[in-house]
C-alpha positions in Angstrom: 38.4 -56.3 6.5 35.7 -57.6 4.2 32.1 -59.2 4.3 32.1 -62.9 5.9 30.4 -65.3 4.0 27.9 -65.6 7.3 27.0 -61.6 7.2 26.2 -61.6 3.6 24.0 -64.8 4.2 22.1 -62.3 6.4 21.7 -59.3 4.7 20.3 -61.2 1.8 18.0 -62.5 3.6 17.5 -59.8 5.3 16.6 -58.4 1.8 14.7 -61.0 0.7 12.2 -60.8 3.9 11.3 -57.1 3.0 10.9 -57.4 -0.7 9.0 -60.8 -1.2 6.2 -58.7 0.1 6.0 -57.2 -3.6 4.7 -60.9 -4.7 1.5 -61.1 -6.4 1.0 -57.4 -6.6 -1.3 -56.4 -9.1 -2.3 -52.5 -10.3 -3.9 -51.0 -13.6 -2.3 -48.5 -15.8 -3.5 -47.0 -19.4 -5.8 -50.1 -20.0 -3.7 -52.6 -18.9 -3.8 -55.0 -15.3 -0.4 -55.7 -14.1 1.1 -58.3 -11.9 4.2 -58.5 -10.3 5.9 -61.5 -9.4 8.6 -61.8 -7.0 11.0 -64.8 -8.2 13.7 -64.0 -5.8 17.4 -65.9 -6.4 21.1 -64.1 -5.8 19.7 -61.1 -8.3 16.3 -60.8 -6.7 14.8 -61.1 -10.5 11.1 -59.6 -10.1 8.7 -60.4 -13.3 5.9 -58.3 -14.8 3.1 -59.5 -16.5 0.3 -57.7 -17.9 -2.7 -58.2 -19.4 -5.8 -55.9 -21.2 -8.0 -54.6 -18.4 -11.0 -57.2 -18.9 -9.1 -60.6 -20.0 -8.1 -63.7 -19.1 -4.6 -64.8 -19.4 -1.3 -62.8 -18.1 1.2 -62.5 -20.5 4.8 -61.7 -19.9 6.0 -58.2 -20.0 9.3 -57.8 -18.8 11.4 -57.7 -15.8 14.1 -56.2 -13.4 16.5 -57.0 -11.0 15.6 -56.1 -7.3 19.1 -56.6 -6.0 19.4 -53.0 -5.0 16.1 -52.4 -3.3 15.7 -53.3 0.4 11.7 -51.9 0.7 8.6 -52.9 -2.0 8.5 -49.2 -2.5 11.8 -49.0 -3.9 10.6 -52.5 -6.2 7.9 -50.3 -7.5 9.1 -47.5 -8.0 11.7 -49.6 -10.4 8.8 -51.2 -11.4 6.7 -48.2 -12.4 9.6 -46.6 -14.3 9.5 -50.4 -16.1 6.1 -50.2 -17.1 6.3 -46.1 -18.3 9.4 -46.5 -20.5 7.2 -48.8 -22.4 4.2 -46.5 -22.6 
């Protein structure tokens, strides 16, 4: 017997409850100030931003899909190895 439509309702929410936390997190690494941005959706897109430690304006840096995290620590870490691969 599968998933009902009602317990899948759940769990994503579920999901979404724990990791919308991430929202509006912001850290520095080499020289740079990000900010992650929790956009939620089916996917759970998340969006990084980042600018030069100092300025103004954000600018877009990339993103991942969250759909397989349940805690922010798992987001993190996802987006952590996000921001390294580029370094």
């Amino acid at each position: 017997m599968g998933m009902s439509y009602k317990d899948a309702v759940l769990l994503l929410n579920a999901q979404d409850r724990n990791i919308r936390k991430v929202n509006n997190t912001r850290f520095v690494e080499d020289g740079y100030e990000y900010r992650v941005t929790y956009r939620g959706g089916f996917a759970s897109y998340v969006a990084i931003d980042r600018r030069k430690v100092g300025k103004r304006k954000f600018e877009y840096f990339g993103g991942i899909g969250a759909y397989k995290c349940w805690t922010v620590g798992e987001v993190m870490d996802l987006v952590m190895a996000e921001v390294r691969k580029a370094a």
